[in-house]
N, C-alpha and C positions, 0 to 999 in steps of 0.2 A: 430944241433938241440938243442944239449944242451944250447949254447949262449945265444939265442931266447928265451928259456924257464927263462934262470937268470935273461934276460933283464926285461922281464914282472915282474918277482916278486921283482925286485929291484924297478919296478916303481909304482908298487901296494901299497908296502911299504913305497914310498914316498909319495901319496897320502892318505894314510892312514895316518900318521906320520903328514902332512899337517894339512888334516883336523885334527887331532884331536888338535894343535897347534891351531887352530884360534878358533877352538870353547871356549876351554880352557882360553885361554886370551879374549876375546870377554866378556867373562862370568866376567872375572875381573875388567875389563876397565868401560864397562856398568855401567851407573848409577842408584841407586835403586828408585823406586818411591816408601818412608814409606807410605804416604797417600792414599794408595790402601789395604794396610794393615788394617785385622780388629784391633778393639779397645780391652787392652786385656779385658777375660773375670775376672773379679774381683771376684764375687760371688764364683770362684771357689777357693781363696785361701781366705776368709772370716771364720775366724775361729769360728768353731759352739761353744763354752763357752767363753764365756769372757776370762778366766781369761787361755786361752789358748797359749802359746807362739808359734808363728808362726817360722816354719823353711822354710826359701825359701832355694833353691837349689844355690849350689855355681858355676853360669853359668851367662858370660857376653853379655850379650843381650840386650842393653842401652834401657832406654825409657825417653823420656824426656817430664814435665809434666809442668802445666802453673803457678808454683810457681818458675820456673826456674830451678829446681834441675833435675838432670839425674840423676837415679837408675839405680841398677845396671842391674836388669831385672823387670818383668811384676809384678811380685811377689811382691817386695820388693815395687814397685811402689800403689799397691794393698791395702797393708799393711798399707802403708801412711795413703792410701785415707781412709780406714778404721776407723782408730783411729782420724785422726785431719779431716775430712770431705769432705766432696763431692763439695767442693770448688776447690780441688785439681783436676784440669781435664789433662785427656791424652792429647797431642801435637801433639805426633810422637814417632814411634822408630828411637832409634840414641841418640846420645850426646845433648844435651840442648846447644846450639851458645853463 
């Protein structure tokens, strides 16, 4: 009885262990679609006085924008658009090619 009882859990284990293995890689391998992605929202790091120094958070989260440049995240992308103009449009998130 005992045998039978380790056989199942040795094989439970392995299917557990499986799946969790191809979900896990699956997830890696996958490629991302950015363009399902919304646009960020900008208004939100628009600093309310002028003469206000923005601090974006020090976090890599690329976005790449139609003057060619990749920032480092949404913020700093933001920031741009802010100061030199609405010229500067969202791409994608990710590295600028």
């Amino acid at each position: 009885m005992k045998r039978s009882g380790c056989w199942h859990q040795r094989m439970l284990l392995s299917l557990v262990l499986l799946t969790w293995t191809h979900v896990t890689f699956s997830a890696l391998i996958r490629s991302h679609n950015f363009s399902r992605w919304p646009k960020p929202p900008c208004k939100m790091y628009y600093p309310i006085d002028p003469d206000y120094e923005a601090n974006c958070p020090d976090v890599k989260a690329y976005v790449c924008a139609t003057n060619g440049l990749t920032y480092k995240n949404e913020c700093f992308f933001c920031i741009d658009r802010w100061e030199f103009g609405p010229h500067i449009q969202f791409v994608k998130y990710g590295k600028c090619e």
